[in-house]
N, C-alpha and C positions, 0 to 999 in steps of 0.2 A: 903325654899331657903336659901344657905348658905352664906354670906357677904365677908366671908373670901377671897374667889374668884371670878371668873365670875359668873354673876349670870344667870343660863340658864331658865329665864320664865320672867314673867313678873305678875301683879296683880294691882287690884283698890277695892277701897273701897266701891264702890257702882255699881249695874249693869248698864249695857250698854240701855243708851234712847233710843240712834240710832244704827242702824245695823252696819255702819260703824263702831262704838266702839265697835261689838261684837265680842269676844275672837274667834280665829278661830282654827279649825283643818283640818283634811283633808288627803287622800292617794295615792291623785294623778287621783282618780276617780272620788270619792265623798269626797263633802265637806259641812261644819258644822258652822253655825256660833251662838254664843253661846252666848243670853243676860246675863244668869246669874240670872230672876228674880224670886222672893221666892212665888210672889203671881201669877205670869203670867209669868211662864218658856217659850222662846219664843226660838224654833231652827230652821233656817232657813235653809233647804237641799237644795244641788245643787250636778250637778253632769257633768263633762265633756261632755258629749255630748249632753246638753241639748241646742240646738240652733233651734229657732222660724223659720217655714219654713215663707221665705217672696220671693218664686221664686229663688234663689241664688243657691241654687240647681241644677234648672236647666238650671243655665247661663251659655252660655259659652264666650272664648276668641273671638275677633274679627277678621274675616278674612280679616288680610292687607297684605297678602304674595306678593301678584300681584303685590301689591302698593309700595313696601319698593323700590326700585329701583330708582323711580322715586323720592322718598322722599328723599335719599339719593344724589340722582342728584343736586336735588333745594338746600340743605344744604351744600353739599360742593362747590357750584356756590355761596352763603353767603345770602341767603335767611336764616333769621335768625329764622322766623316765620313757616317756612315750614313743620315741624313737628306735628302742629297748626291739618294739615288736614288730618293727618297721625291716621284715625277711622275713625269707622263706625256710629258716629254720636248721637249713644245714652245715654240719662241721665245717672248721676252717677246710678248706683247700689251698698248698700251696701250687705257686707254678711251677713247670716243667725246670727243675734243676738242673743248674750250666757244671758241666766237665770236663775232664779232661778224654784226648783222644789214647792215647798211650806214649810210651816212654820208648825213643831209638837208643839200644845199650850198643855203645863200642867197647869193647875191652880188649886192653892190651897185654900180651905175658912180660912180668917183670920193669914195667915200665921204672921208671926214673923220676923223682919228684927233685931232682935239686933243682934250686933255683927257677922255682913255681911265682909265677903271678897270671891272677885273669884278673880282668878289665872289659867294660863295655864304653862304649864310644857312642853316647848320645848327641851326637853329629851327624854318624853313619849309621845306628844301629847296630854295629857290627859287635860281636861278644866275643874275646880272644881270650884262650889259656893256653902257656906253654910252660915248658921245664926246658931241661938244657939237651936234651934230642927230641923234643916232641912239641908242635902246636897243631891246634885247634882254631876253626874261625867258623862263625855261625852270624847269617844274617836273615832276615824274614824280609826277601824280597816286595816292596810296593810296585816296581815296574815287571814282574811277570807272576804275584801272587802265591808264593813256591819259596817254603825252608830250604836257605843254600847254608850248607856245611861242608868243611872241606879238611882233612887230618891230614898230616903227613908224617908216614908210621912207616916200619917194616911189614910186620907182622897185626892181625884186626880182624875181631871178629862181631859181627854186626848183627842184628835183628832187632824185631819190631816187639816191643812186650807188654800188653796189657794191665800185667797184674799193679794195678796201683791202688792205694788207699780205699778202700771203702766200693770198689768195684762191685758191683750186684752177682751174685754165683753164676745167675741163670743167664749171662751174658752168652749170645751162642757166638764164639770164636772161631774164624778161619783164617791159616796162614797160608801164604803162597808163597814159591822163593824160586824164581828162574834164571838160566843165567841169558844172557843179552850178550851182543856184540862188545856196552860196553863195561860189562862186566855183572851187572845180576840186578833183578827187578825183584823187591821186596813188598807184600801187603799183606795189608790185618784188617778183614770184615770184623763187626762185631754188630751182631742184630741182638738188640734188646731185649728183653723177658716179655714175653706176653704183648708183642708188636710186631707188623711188618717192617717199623723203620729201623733204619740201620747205619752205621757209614763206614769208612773204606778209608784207609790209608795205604799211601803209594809211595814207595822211597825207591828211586833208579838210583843205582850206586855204578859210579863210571869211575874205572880205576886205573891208573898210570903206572906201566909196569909191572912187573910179578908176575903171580896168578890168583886165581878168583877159584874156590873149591866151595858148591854148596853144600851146606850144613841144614837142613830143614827145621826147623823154619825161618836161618838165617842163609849167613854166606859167610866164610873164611877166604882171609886177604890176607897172601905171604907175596914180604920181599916187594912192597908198591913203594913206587916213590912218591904216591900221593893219591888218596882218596876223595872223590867228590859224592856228595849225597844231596839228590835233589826230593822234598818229603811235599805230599799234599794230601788233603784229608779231605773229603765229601760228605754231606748226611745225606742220605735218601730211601727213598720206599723200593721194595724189593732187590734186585740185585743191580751193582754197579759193574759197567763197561771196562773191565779194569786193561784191557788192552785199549783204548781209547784214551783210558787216564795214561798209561805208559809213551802211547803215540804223543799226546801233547807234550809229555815231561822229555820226551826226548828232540820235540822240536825247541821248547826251549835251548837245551844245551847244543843242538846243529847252532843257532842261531848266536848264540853266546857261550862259547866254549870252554870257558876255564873260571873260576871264582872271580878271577881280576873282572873278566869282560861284563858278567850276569852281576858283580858289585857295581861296577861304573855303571850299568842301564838303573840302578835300583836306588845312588846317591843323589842325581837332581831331585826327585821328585821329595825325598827325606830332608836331603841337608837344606834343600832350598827353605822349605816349612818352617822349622827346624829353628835356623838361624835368623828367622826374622825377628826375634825380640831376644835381647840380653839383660842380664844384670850383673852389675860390677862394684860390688862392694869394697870394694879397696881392700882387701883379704890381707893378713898373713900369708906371705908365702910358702913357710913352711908347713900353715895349715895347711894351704889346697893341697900340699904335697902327700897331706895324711891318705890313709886306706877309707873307702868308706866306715868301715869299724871304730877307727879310731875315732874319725872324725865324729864322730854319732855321738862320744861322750864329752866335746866339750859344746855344749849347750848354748851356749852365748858366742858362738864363734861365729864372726861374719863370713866364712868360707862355709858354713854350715850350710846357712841360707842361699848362700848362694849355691852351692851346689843341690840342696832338696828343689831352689826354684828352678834348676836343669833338668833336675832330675823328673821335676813333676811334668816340665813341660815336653820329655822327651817321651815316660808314659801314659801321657795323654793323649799326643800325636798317635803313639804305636797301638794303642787299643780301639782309636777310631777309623773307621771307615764303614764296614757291610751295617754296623751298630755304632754307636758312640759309648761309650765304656762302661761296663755293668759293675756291680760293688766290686769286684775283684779284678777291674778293670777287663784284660782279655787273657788272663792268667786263672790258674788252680793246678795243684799237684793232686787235690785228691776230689774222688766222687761226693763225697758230705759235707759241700760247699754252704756256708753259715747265708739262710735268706736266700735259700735257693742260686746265692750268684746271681739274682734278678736283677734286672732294674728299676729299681727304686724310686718311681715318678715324685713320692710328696718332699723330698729332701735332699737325695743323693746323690741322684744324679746331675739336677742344675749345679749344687754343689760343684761336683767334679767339673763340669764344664762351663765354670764360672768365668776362665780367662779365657776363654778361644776368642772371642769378638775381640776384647782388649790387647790381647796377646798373639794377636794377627793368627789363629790357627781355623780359616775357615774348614778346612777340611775335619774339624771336630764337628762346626756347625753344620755343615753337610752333613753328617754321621747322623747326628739329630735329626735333621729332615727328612733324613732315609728312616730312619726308626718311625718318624709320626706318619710320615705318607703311605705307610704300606698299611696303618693300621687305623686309617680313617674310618671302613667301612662299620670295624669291631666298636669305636667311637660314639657312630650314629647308631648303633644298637645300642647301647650301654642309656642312651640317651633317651632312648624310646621306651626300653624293656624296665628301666628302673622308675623314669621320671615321666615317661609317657611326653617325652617334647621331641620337637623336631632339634636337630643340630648336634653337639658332640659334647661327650664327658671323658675324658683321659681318665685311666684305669691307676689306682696307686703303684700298682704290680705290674711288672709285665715279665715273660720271659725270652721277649722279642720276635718268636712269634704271636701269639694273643695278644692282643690288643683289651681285649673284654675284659670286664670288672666282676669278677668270682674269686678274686680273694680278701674275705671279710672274716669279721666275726663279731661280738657281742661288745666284744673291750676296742676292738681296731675295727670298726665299723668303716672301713673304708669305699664302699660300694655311695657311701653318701658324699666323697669328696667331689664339690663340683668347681674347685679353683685350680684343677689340675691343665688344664687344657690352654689358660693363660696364661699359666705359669711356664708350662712347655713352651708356649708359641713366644716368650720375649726372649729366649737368646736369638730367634729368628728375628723377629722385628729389631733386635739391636741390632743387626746383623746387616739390615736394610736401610738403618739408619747411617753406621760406617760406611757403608759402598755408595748411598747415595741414591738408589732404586727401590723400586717395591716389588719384590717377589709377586707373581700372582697367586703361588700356590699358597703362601704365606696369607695373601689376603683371600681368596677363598676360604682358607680354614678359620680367618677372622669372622667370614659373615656366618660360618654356622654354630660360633661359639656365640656371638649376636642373637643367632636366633633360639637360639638352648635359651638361653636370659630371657627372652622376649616372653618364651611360655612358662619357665619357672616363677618367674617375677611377677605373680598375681595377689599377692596376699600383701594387707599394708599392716602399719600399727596405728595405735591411736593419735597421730599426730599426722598420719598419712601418708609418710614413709614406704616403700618398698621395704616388705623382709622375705630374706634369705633365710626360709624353712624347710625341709630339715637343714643344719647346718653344722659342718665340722670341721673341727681343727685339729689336723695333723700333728702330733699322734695323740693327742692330749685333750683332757676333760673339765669341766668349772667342779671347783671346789663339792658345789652343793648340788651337782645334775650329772646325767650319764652323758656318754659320749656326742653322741647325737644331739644339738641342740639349737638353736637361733640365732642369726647372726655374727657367726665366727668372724672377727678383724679381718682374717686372711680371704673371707668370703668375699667381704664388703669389696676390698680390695682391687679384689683378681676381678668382680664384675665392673667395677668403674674404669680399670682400665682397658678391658677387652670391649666393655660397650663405645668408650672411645675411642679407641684405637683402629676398630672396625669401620666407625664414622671417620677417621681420616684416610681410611683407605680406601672407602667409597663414598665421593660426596658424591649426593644427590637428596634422594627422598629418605631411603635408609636410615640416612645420618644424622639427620633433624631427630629422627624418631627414635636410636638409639641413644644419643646422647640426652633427649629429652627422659630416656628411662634411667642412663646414669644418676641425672641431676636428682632423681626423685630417693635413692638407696640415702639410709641413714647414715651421719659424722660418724664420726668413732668415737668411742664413750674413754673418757677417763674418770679412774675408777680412785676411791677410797683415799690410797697412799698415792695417787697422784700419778699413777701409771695408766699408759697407753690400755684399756681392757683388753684381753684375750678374744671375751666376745660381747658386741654391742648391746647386749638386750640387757633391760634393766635386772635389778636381782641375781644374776648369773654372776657369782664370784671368783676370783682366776685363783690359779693353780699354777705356781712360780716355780715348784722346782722340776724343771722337764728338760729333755736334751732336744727340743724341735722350739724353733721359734718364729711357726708358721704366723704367728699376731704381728710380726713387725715386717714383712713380706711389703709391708706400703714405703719400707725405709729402703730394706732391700730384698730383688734390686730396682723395684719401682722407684721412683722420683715421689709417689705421692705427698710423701713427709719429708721435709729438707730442715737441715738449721740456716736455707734462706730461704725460703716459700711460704713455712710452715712451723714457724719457731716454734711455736706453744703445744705444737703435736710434737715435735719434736724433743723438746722437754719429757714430755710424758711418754715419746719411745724410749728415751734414754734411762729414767728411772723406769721403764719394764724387762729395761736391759741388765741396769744395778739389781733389781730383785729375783732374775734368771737365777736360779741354780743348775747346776753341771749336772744333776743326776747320775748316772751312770759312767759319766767322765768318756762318754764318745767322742771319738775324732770332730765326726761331721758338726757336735753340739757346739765343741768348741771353734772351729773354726767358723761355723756360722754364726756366732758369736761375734768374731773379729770384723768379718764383714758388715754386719751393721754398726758395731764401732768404729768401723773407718769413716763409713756415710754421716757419723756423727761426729766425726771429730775428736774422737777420745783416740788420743794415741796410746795412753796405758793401757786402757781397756783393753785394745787390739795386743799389744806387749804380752799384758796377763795370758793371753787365751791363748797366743803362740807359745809362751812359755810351757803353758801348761802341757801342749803338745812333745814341745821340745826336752822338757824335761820327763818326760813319762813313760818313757821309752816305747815309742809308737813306731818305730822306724826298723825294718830289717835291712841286714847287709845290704841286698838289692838296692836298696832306698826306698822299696815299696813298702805301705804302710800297712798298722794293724787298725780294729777297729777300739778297740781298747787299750789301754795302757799295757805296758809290758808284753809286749807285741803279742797281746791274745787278739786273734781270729784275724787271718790276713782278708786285706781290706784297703781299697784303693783313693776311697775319701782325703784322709791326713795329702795322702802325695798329689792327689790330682788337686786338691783346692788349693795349698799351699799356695801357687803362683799368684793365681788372685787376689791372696790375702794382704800378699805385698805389693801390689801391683796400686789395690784399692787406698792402701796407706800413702801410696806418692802419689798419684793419677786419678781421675773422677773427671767424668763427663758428662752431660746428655747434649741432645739439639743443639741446644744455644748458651750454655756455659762449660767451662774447663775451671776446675779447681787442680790446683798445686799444692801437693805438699801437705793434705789437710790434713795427719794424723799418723807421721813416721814414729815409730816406735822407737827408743834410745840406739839398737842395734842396728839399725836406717841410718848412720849419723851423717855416713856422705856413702857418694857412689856417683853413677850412670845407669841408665835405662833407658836402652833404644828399643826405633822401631813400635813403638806404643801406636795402637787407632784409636780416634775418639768417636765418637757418636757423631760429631759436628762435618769427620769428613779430612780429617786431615792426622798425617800422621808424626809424631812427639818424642823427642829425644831430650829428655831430662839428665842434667847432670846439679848434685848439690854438694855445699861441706857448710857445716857449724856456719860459717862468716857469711852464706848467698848462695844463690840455686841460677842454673842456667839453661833457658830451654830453648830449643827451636820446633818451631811448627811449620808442617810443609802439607798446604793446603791445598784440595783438591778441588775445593767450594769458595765461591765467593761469599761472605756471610758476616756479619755483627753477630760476638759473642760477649756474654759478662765474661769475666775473669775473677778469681778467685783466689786468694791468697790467705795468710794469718795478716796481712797489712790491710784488708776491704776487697773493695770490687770496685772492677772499673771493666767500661767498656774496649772491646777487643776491636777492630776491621780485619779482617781478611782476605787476601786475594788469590783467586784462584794459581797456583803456578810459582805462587812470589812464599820463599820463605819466609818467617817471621820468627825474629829474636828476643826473648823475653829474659831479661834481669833482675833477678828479687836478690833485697837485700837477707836481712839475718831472719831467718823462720820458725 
């Protein structure tokens, strides 16, 4: 790794104790976590859709269609509790909990540690350990979907080993170990307790040299001049074809025969991703040179940043694809993963995939679409079964299979979220906006978020109003009412802009008539001390110290509130941003914090809230984060949002403006940042220092945009094809 620059990897001096410190990879399907150890190589497989059947499956939403009328009566009569009885009465459920598959142990006798270091290469993916007669190389193929590992040892003795953390007893295990032409075919069924389903790991181990002695239920390797191990994991019902899985894993290696070959098919499709956006803080050299270890404890180091914003953007890429990244992004060491490992619809996961439209990584935004499209049909039930409308409600929960809203309860009343489905659908639409097209699939699922509105939006207030009854905000309550209650900010919101967003993706008759039902939804109230309310209905008192800041969801990442659109709202998001408290000092709280102090302009603000992360120790060797301070409960939040957060302090777009620079934090003081897309269609190479900032934009669109700086605004021309040069003086 080169100093001179950003340094795209990270390394330590010694291997990883805990899993949580282990170096990760991964393709978005399957993932890899990599101790690095010379005498006991420990790699932990997992793979997206490994989640523990515990009923969830086959739960569904709860039928309150009958009831919602009556509920809505008692609530807008000011029965503030009324929502309280608005279920069907049953325990939390959570969803199907994400794990791990098992652990490949190599162990070697007497190996040698001198002169130990592993490194992963968030370029290539690739995670390398060596000493001074032994390396290791492990990468999570994207171009053939298949763990490549490769030792080169004398002596190694290999097998597949379940027993990991928190494993359920009643797992039924079966090994298999034959030997192969090219040396021994390894697998590990494991069918769940009180289930048909089950899945299947398959490791071909093709050996160079020596010989190959099975050991049941591994294999012994003396005297190779080198080891290959190709690993793939399945879920499925009843029993898997594991000669069929062998036939593919072996045409792989016919077709790509050595590490080098099956690395070279598997680096375009990564590095090209990968390296389309950088950041170069003008580092210390001697920092970037640090371990990740070391680096972690100086807190204020611009190599810091820049390497967590590598780091973030390289496990963000690696956990999307089959899914876009669940709290633990595509990683876990053990079975009693905190939150089931789910996906997190009300916070967490836009969170984490806050930078992929900005930070050129469609293949995130893919991931996403692949997760909402498969669970449209779960959607329009949830829509029907709860609220009795036609169209769709996004589940707060999911655990990538289920789509359905059956995880609630009394205090997390989330079966009432109905801003979920918007809030999903805008990294798509940003997404249409950058490229220049409109998805249809994108707008399809516009009109039936459209039409969910059309039939909840019956009830008005005394001024005539549309309200948004029952109503909730994520994950938090008014002062003086329970969960459940009228008009949540983030409700108002998400229906204003899906009703109009929907009408720009269908002009015709539609669109008169949804926009005509946006214009009717009530302003947003500000309250007392002069903050944006939590929620719009008069009497409903807000509740400031919480770690979700679903009420400011109109700042980000909506455009509805700007400090140029919308100054006076924007005042009053800003003071509901100064009266937030941290609560619990979660990653996501704080970082979604920085992000609406970017959109406002407060660069301390944004400074505070990373500090707060940075000094708190959130971060493990990996670079992967925790969800609390002091790396309790690994957790993918801190490292996936990270990129964004800096991204959003130099960069901000939509349609038809570009802001510069609105809100660098003192740590920002200079750099570069390529490769940037704007919403407008064109893409952003920022370079600034203390004395003037220098951009070029290289436009795809012909288009008049404002421009935005700390000097005003001024209008921008753009032409399709033609770069364009921008010089600001001091910022």
């Amino acid at each position: 790794m080169t100093t001179t620059g950003p340094v795209h990897g990270t390394w330590e001096p010694a291997p990883a104790a805990r899993w949580e410190d282990a170096f990760l990879s991964g393709n978005g399907h399957h993932g890899a976590l990599v101790f690095g150890d010379p005498n006991d190589d420990r790699v932990i497989v997992t793979q997206h859709t490994l989640v523990r059947p515990n009923g969830g499956e086959h739960a569904r939403p709860p039928h309150l269609a009958a009831e919602l009328a009556g509920v809505q009566d008692r609530l807008l009569a000011g029965d503030l509790r009324a929502a309280e009885s608005f279920t069907d009465g049953r325990p939390l459920q959570w969803v199907q909990p994400f794990h791990p598959a098992f652990r490949i142990r190599l162990r070697r006798p007497e190996a040698r540690a001198d002169g130990y270091r592993r490194t992963v290469d968030f370029s290539t993916g690739e995670v390398v350990a060596t000493t001074a007669d032994w390396t290791s190389r492990l990468f999570v193929s994207r171009a053939d979907d298949v763990i490549v590992q490769q030792v080169g040892t004398g002596h190694l003795g290999i097998a597949l080993d379940h027993r990991l953390p928190g494993a359920p007893p009643g797992l039924g295990i079966g090994h298999s170990a034959l030997r192969t032409p090219e040396g021994a075919l390894l697998s590990l069924r494991a069918r769940y307790p009180g289930s048909d389903r089950a899945y299947t790991g398959v490791t071909l181990v093709a050996v160079t040299g020596g010989s190959t002695e099975l050991v049941p239920p591994g294999v012994r390797v003396a005297c190779a001049d080198s080891v290959l191990l190709l690993t793939r994991v399945r879920r499925h019902t009843g029993e898997l074809d594991v000669t069929a899985e062998a036939r593919e894993l072996r045409e792989i290696l016919e077709g790509a025969p050595s590490y080098d070959t099956l690395l070279a098919r598997h680096l375009e499709p990564h590095r090209t991703a990968y390296t389309r956006v950088t950041l170069d803080l003008a580092a210390d050299p001697a920092e970037r040179a640090l371990s990740g270890t070391e680096l972690l404890k100086r807190t204020r180091s611009a190599a810091l940043l820049e390497r967590l914003f590598a780091a973030g953007r390289y496990h963000l890429l690696s956990s999307s694809g089959l899914n876009p990244p669940r709290l633990t992004g595509l990683w876990t060491g053990e079975w009693d993963t905190a939150w089931s490992g789910a996906f997190t619809n009300d916070a967490n996961l836009n969170l984490q995939t806050a930078s992929a439209g900005v930070a050129a990584l469609p293949e995130v935004t893919d991931a996403l679409r692949s997760l909402i499209q498969r669970q449209q049909a779960d959607w329009r039930e949830n829509a029907r079964t709860v609220f009795g409308a036609r169209g769709v409600v996004a589940p707060a929960h999911t655990d990538g299979e289920s789509g359905l809203s059956y995880h609630f309860s009394r205090e997390y009343p989330l079966h009432l979220w109905t801003a979920g489905a918007d809030w999903l659908l805008k990294p798509l639409v940003d997404h249409d906006e950058i490229r220049g097209a409109r998805d249809p699939r994108t707008a399809a699922l516009l009109a039936q978020v459209a039409a969910f509105y059309e039939d909840l939006l019956t009830r008005t207030d005394a001024d005539g109003h549309l309200v948004i009854v029952p109503s909730y905000s994520p994950e938090n309550r008014p002062a003086n009412g329970s969960w459940g209650a009228v008009n949540a900010a983030m409700d108002l919101s998400a229906a204003r802009h899906a009703l109009r967003t929907a009408a720009d993706y269908h002009p015709g008759p539609d669109a008169g008539r949804w926009r005509a039902l946006a214009d009717r939804l009530p302003p947003h109230r500000i309250n007392a001390d002069g903050a944006l309310a939590e929620w719009a209905w008069p009497g409903l008192r807000d509740t400031y110290d919480h770690r979700h800041l679903s009420h400011l969801y109109g700042v980000w990442p909506l455009d509805e509130i700007t400090p140029y659109d919308t100054p006076e709202l924007a005042a009053a998001a800003h003071r509901a941003l100064e009266l937030r408290g941290a609560e619990n000092d979660s990653a996501h709280g704080h970082l979604h914090h920085a992000l609406v102090a970017a959109r406002l302009r407060d660069g301390e603000r944004v400074a505070a809230a990373l500090g707060q992360v940075l000094d708190g120790d959130f971060f493990h060797a990996s670079l992967m984060s925790a969800h609390y301070p002091n790396r309790d409960v690994y957790n993918a939040d801190a490292a996936h949002t990270l990129p964004a957060v800096l991204i959003e302090a130099l960069v901000q777009s939509t349609p038809d403006r570009l802001v510069l620079l609105p809100a660098p934090p003192t740590a920002l003081g200079r750099g570069r940042l390529t490769g940037i897309r704007t919403r407008f269609g064109a893409e952003l190479d920022l370079s600034w220092t203390p004395g003037g900032a220098r951009a070029v934009l290289k436009p795809h669109r012909t288009l008049r945009i404002d421009l935005w700086t700390s000097s005003g605004t001024q209008p921008l021309d753009l032409v399709a094809g033609e770069d364009h040069v921008l010089t600001l003086g001091t910022w």
